[in-house]
KEPA-755784 format. One record per residue (C-alpha): chain; x, y, z. Coordinates in steps of 0.05 Angstrom, whole numbers, always signed. Layout:
residues N
+-------+--------+--------+--------+
: chain :      X :      Y :      Z :
+-------+--------+--------+--------+
:     A :      X :      Y :      Z :
...
+-------+--------+--------+--------+
***
This chain:
residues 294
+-------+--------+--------+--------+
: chain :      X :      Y :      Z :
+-------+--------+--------+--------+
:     A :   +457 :    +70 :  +3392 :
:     A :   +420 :   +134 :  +3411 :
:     A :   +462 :   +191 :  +3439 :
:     A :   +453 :   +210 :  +3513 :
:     A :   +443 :   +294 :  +3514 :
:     A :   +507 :   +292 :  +3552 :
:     A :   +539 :   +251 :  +3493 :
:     A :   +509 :   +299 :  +3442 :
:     A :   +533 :   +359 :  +3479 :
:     A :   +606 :   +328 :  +3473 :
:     A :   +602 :   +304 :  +3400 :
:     A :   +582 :   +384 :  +3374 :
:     A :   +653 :   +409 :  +3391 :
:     A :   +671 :   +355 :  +3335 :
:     A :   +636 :   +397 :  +3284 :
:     A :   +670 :   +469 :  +3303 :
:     A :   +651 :   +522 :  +3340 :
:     A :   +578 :   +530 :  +3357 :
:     A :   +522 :   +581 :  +3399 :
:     A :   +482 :   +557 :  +3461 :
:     A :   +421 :   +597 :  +3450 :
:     A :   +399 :   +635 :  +3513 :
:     A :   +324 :   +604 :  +3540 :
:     A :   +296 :   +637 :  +3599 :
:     A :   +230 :   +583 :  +3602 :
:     A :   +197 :   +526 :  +3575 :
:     A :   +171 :   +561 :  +3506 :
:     A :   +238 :   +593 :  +3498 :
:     A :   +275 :   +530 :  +3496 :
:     A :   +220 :   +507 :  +3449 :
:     A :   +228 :   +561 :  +3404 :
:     A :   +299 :   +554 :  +3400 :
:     A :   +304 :   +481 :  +3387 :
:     A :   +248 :   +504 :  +3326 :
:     A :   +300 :   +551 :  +3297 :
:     A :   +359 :   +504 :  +3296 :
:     A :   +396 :   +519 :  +3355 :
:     A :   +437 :   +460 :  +3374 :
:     A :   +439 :   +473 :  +3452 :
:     A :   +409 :   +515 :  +3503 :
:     A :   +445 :   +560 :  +3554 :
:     A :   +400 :   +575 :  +3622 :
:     A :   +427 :   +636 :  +3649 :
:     A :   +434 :   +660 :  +3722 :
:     A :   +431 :   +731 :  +3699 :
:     A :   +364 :   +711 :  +3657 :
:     A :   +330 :   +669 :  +3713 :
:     A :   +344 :   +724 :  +3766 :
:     A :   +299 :   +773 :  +3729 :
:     A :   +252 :   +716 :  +3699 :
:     A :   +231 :   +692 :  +3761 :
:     A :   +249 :   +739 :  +3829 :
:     A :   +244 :   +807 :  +3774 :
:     A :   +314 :   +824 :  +3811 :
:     A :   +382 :   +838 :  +3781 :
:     A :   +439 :   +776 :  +3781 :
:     A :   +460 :   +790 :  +3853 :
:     A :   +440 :   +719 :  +3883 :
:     A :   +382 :   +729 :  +3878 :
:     A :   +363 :   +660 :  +3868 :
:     A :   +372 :   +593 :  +3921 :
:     A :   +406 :   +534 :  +3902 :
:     A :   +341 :   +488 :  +3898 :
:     A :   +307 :   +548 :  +3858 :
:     A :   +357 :   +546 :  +3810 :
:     A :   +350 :   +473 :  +3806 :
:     A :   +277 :   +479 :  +3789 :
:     A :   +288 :   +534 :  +3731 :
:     A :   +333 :   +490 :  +3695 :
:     A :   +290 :   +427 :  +3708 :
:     A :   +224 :   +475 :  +3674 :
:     A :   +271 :   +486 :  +3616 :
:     A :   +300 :   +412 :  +3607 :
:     A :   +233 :   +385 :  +3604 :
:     A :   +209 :   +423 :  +3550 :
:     A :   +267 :   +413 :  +3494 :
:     A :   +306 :   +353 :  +3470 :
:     A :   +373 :   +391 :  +3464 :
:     A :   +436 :   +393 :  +3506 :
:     A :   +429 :   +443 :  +3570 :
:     A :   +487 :   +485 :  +3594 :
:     A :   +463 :   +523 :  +3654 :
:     A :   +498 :   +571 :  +3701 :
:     A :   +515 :   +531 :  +3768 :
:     A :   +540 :   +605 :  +3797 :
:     A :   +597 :   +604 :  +3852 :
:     A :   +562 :   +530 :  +3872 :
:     A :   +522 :   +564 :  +3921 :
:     A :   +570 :   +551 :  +3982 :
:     A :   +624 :   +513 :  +4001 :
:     A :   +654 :   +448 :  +3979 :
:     A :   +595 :   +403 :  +3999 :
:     A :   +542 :   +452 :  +3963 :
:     A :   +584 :   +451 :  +3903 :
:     A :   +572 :   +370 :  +3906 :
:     A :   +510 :   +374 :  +3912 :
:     A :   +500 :   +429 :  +3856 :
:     A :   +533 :   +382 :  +3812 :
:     A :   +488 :   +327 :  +3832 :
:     A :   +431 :   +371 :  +3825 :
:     A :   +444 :   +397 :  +3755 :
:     A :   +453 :   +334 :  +3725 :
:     A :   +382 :   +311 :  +3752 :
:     A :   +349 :   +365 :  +3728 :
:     A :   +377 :   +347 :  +3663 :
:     A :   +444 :   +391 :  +3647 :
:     A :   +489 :   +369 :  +3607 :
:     A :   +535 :   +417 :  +3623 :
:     A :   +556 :   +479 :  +3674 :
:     A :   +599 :   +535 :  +3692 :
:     A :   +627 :   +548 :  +3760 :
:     A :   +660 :   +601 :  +3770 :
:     A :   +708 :   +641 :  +3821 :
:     A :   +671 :   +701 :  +3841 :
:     A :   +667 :   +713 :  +3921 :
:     A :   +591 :   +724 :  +3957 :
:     A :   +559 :   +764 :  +3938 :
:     A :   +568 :   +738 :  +3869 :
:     A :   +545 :   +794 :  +3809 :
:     A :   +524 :   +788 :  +3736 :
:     A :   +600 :   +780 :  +3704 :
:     A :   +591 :   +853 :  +3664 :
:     A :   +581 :   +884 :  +3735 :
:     A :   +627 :   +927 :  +3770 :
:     A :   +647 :   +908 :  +3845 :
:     A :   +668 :   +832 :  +3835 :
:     A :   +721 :   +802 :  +3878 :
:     A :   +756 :   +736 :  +3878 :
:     A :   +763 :   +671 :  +3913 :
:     A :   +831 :   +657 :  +3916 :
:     A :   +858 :   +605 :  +3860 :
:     A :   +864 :   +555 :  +3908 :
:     A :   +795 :   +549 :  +3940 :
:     A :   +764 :   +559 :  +3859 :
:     A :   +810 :   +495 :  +3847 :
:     A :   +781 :   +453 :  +3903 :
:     A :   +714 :   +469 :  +3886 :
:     A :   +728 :   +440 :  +3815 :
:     A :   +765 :   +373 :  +3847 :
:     A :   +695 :   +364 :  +3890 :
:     A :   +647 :   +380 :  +3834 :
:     A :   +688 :   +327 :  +3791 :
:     A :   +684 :   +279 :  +3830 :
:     A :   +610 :   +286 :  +3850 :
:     A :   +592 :   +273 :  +3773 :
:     A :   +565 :   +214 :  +3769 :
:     A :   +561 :   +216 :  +3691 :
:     A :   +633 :   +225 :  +3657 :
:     A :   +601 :   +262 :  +3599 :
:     A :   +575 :   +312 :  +3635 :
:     A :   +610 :   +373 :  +3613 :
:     A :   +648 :   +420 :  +3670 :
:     A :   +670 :   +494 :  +3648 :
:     A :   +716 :   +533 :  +3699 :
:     A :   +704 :   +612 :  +3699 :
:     A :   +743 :   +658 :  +3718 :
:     A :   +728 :   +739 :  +3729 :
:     A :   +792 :   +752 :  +3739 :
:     A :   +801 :   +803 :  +3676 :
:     A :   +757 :   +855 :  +3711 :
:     A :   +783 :   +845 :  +3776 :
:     A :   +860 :   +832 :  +3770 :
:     A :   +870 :   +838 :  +3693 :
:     A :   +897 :   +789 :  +3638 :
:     A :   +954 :   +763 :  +3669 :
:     A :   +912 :   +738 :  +3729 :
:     A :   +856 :   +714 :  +3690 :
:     A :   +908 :   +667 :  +3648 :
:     A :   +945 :   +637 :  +3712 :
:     A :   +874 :   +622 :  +3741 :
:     A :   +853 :   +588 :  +3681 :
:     A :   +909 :   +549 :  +3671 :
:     A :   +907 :   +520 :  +3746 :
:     A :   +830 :   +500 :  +3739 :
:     A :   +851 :   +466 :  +3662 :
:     A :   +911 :   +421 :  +3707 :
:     A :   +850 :   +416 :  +3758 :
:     A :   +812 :   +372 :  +3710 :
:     A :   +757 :   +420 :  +3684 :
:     A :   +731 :   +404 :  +3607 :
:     A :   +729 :   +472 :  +3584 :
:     A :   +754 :   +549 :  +3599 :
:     A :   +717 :   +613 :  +3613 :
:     A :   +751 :   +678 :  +3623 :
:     A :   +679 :   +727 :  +3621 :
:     A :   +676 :   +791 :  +3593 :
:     A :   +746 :   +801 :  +3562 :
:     A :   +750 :   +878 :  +3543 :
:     A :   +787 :   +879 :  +3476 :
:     A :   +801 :   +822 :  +3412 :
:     A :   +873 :   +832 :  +3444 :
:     A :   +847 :   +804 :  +3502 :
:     A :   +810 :   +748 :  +3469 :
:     A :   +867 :   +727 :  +3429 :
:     A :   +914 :   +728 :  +3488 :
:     A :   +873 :   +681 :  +3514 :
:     A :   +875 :   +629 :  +3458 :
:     A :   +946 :   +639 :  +3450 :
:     A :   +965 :   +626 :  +3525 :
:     A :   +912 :   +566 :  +3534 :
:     A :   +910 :   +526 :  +3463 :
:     A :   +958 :   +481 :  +3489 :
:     A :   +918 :   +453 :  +3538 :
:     A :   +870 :   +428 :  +3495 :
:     A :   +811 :   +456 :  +3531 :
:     A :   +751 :   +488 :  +3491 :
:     A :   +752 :   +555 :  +3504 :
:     A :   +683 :   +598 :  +3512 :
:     A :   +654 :   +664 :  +3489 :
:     A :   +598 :   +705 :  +3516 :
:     A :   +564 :   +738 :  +3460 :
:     A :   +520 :   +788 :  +3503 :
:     A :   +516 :   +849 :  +3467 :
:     A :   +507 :   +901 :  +3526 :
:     A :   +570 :   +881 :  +3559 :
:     A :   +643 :   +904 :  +3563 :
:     A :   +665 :   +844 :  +3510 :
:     A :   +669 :   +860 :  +3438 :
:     A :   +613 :   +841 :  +3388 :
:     A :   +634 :   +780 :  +3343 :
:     A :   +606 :   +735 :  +3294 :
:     A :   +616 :   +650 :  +3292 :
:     A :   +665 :   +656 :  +3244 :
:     A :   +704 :   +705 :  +3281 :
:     A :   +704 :   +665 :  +3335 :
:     A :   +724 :   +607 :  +3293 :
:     A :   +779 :   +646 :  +3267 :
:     A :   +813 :   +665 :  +3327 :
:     A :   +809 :   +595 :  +3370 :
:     A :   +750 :   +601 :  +3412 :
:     A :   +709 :   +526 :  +3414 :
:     A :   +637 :   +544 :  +3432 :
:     A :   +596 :   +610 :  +3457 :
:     A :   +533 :   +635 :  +3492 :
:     A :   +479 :   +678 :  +3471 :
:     A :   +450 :   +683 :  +3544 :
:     A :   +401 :   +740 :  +3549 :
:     A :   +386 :   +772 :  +3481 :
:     A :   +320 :   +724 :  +3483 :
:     A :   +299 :   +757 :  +3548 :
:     A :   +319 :   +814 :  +3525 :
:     A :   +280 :   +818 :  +3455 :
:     A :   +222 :   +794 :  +3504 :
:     A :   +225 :   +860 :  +3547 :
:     A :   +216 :   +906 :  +3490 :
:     A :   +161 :   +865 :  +3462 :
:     A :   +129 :   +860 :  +3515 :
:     A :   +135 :   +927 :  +3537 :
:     A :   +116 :   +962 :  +3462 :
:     A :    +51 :   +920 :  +3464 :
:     A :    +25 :   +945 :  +3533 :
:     A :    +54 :  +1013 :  +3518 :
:     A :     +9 :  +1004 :  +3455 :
:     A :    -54 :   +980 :  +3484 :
:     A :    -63 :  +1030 :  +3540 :
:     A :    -41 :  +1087 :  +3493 :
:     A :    -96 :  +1061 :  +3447 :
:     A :   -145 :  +1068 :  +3488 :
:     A :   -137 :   +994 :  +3515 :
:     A :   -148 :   +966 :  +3444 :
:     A :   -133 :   +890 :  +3420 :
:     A :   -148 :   +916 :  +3353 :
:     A :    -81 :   +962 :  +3371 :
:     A :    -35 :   +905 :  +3381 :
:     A :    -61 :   +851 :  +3330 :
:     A :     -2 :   +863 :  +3290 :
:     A :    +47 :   +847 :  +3344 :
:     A :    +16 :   +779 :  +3363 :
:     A :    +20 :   +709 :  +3341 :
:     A :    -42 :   +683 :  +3326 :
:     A :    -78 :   +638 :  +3375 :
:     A :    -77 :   +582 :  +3330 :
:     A :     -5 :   +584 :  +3314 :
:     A :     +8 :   +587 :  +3384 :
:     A :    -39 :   +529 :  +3400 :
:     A :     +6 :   +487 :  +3338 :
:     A :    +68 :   +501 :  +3370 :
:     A :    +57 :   +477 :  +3444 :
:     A :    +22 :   +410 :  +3414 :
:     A :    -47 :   +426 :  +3433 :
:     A :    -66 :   +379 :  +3370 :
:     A :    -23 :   +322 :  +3385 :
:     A :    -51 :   +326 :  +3466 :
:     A :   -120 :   +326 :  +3437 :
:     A :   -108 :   +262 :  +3396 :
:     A :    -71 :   +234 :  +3449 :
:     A :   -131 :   +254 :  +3509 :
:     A :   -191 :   +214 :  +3452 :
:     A :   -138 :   +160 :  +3443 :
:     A :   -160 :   +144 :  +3509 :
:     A :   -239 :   +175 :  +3523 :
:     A :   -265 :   +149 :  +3461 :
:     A :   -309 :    +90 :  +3473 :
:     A :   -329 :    +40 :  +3418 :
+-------+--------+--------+--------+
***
């Protein structure tokens, strides 16, 4: 029998640690599933700039968020683990984020304890819920799932606020809570990553890793990861990232040229291999499949 996404999302924390490859749209995802990543991470951070061109401040609604990840799920057969935020409210918004995320097609999501208004986890200025609220918001989200697979992470950004002690204590109360995995974001030293293995392992928990590489975390490989406990990671925004330069060089390029194509040819792909890759062939067959007459 055929895997559910929400089954396959499960079964690759039986092969070891693995990367959730950032995707910011529909041709990201695309790209990623081409290059062999095994699931897709959907970003607030990413989505905030993608589509309002603002920083991760809440910038986005609820039902816009919704939409983003629904654009993404569409276009890619892998897992989805998208950013669900604080859960945009209180205890009834947090049910219906749940609900909302798993129609658009999640297969997982992070909620995490952050007060409004809620900032990018590598920004200064965060403050807390206390433990307690964070807790009941991961009781109501669980039981609003309607699918048991689905895949709940509890986050805390405690380390920045209150330290490593706090962050620990708070993760340890969402694990008894009943979440599926653990977040503590942007831990500032290895010392603090391997505190964190050490003090939550017994729990049984996956534990997860944000591997941005402008942040306040250390910058680790797989195996690293691997080596020190950690079950699964992120690569959130080095896609959008990569996409910013690009895209800046080329028009940088063009009107320094003299507003030249011939300037940028070397920095596109062709028209044809873009054509291949979005299934322009396969639609054509598919459109005479049904005009042709005879």
């Amino acid at each position: 029998m055929k895997l559910t996404r929400n089954q396959t999302f499960r079964a690759l924390f039986e092969k070891g640690p693995f990367v959730c490859m950032g995707a910011h749209d529909a041709i990201t995802a695309k790209l990623a599933e081409e290059c062999g990543a095994p699931a897709i991470f959907v970003s607030g951070f990413v989505a905030c700039g993608i589509e309002a061109g603002e920083p991760d401040m809440g910038a986005l609604s609820q039902t816009q968020m919704f939409e983003h990840i629904r654009r993404v799920a569409r276009a890619t057969n892998l897992p989805i683990f998208a950013d669900a935020d604080t859960g945009y409210g209180g205890m009834l918004d947090v049910q219906r984020t749940m609900r909302l995320w798993e129609e658009a097609g999640a297969s997982c999501l992070h909620l995490e304890d952050q007060a409004l208004p809620k900032k990018c986890g590598h920004f200064a200025g965060k403050q807390l819920v206390p433990k307690l609220e964070m807790v009941q918001k991961l009781r109501a989200m669980l039981e609003a799932r309607q699918d048991p697979d689905f895949f709940i992470v509890a986050r805390t950004d405690a380390i920045a606020v209150n330290g490593i002690e706090d962050a620990v204590d708070r993760l340890a109360a969402y694990a008894e809570a009943g979440a599926d995995g653990l977040y503590a974001d942007a831990p500032e030293s290895l010392e603090h990553m391997n505190e964190l293995v050490r003090r939550l392992k017994h729990f049984g928990k996956p534990l997860l890793f944000n591997m941005v590489t402008s942040g306040k975390s250390p910058v680790v490989s797989l195996a690293e990861l691997k080596e020190m406990g950690f079950g699964f990671a992120i690569c959130p925004v080095e896609p959008m990232l990569a996409m910013h330069k690009a895209v800046k060089n080329l028009m940088q390029t063009f009107y320094a040229q003299g507003c030249s194509t011939a300037a940028i040819a070397d920095q596109l792909t062709s028209f044809e291999e873009y054509n291949k890759f979005v299934g322009l062939p396969e639609a054509v067959a598919l459109e005479q499949k049904f005009t042709n007459v005879g």
